[in-house]
N, C-alpha and C positions, 0 to 999 in steps of 0.2 A: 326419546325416552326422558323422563321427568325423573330425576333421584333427588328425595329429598332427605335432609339432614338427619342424623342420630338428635331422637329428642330434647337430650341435652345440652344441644348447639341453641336450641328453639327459647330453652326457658327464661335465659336473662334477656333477652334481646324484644322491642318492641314488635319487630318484623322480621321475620326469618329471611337468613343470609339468604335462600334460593328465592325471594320473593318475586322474582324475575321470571323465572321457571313455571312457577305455581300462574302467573301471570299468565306466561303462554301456554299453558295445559289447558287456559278454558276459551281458545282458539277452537270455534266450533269446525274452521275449514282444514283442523289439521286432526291426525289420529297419535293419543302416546299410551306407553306403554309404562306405568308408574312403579315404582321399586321403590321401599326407603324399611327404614325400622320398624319394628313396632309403637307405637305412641309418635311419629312423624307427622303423620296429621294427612295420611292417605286417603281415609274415608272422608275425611272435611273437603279435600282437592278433590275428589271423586263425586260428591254430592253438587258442590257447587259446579262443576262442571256437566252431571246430569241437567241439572236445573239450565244452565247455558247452553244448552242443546234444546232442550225442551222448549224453548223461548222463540227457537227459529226453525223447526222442523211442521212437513205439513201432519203429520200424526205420532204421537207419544211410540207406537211399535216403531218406528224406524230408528230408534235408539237402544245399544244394548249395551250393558255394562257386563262384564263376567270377571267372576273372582274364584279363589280358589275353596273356598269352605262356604257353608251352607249359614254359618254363622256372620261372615263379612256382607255375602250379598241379604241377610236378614237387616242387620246393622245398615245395610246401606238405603234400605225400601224404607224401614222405618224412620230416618231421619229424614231423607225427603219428602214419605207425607206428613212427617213432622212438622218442616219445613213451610211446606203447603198449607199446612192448617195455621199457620200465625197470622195473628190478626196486626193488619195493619201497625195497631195502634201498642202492640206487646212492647214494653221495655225488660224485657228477659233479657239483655246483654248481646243480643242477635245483631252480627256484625250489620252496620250500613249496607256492606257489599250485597250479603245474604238478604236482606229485604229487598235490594234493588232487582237482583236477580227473581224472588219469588213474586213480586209486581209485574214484573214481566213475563213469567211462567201464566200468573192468571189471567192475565188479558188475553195471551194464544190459546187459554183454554175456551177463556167465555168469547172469543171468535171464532174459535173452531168446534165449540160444540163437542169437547174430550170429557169433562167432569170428572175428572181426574178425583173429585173428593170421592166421588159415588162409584168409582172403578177404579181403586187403584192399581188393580193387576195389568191395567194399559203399560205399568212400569216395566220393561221387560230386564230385571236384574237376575242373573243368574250365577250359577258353578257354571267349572268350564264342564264338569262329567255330565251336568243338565242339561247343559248346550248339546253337548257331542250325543247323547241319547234323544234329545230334541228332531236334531237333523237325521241320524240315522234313521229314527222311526216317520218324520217326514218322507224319505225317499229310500226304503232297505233295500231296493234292487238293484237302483245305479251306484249303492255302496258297495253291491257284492254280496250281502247279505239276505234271509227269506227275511225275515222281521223281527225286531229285539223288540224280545220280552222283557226284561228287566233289569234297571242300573241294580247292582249290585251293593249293595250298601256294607259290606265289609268283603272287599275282594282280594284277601289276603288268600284263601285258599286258590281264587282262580289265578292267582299270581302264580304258586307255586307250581299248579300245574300246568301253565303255557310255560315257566321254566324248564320242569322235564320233559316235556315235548322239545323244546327247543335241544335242549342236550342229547334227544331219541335222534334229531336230525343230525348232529356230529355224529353222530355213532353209527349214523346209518352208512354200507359202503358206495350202496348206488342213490343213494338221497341227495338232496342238495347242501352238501356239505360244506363244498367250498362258498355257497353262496352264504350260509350260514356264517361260516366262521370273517365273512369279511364283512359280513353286519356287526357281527359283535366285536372285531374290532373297532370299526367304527363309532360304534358306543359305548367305547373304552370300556371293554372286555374282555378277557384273555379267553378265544375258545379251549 
């Protein structure tokens, strides 16, 4: 897992303390799981390490990024065909690294025939709720499920009602009560 610093360890400093870290996040043979502040510089770690993935896989879908808000994985598509589209020759302030990385992103593209300009949906960035409705509706029978119809875009009522359901099963006396109440302490709960 990669944590990186409250922003304002970042601002006086040339290179951030974890530059070590951020180094090995874009380690294509290993998997991390990112954590840090807001304004930590997540999405820049995350993008540059898209792009270092991209560089060595045999197709753009074999890589998937998932966040939690529809606005982060927005934020994260747009800055790498951002990215993608800088010309060579841009002096926008666009690190060394960040060029090195997207000259090598386009060479895998124009040898494998991705055209990543003309498709960028090959990007596969998601939410995790996208994902999770993704796979369910790939395979609803070996989930246990007939087939979902719809992510729920404010699931705050269906919350409340798998809660009283869930209290209808303590309450019940032949239901599964005790399995119940040892789930929910588990997830630090008081049945």
């Amino acid at each position: 897992m990669a944590r990186l610093p409250r922003p304002r360890q970042m601002s006086n400093e040339r290179s951030p303390p974890d530059q070590a870290e951020r180094e090995r996040a874009l380690d294509p043979g290993q998997s991390f799981l990112v954590q840090a502040p807001a304004g930590a510089g997540k999405t820049e770690l995350l993008v540059r390490r898209y792009l270092r993935l991209l560089a060595v896989v045999a197709e753009p879908e074999e890589i998937l990024a998932v966040t939690f808000t529809r606005k982060a994985a927005a934020e994260m598509q747009e800055r790498i065909v951002g990215a993608l589209a800088m010309l060579p020759a841009d002096n926008d302030g666009a690190a060394p690294e960040l060029r090195k990385l997207v000259v090598s992103v386009r060479a895998r593209d124009a040898e494998r025939n991705w055209q990543l300009s003309r498709h960028p949906a090959r990007l596969r960035i998601s939410t995790i709720d996208a994902l999770n409705a993704a796979l369910a509706r790939s395979s609803p029978l070996s989930g246990g499920a007939s087939a979902l119809r719809v992510v729920s875009e404010q699931p705050e009522r269906l919350y409340r009602l798998a809660a009283r359901a869930t209290l209808r099963l303590l309450a019940e006396a032949d239901g599964p009560r005790e399995a119940v109440a040892a789930l929910l302490a588990h997830l630090d709960n008081d049945p």
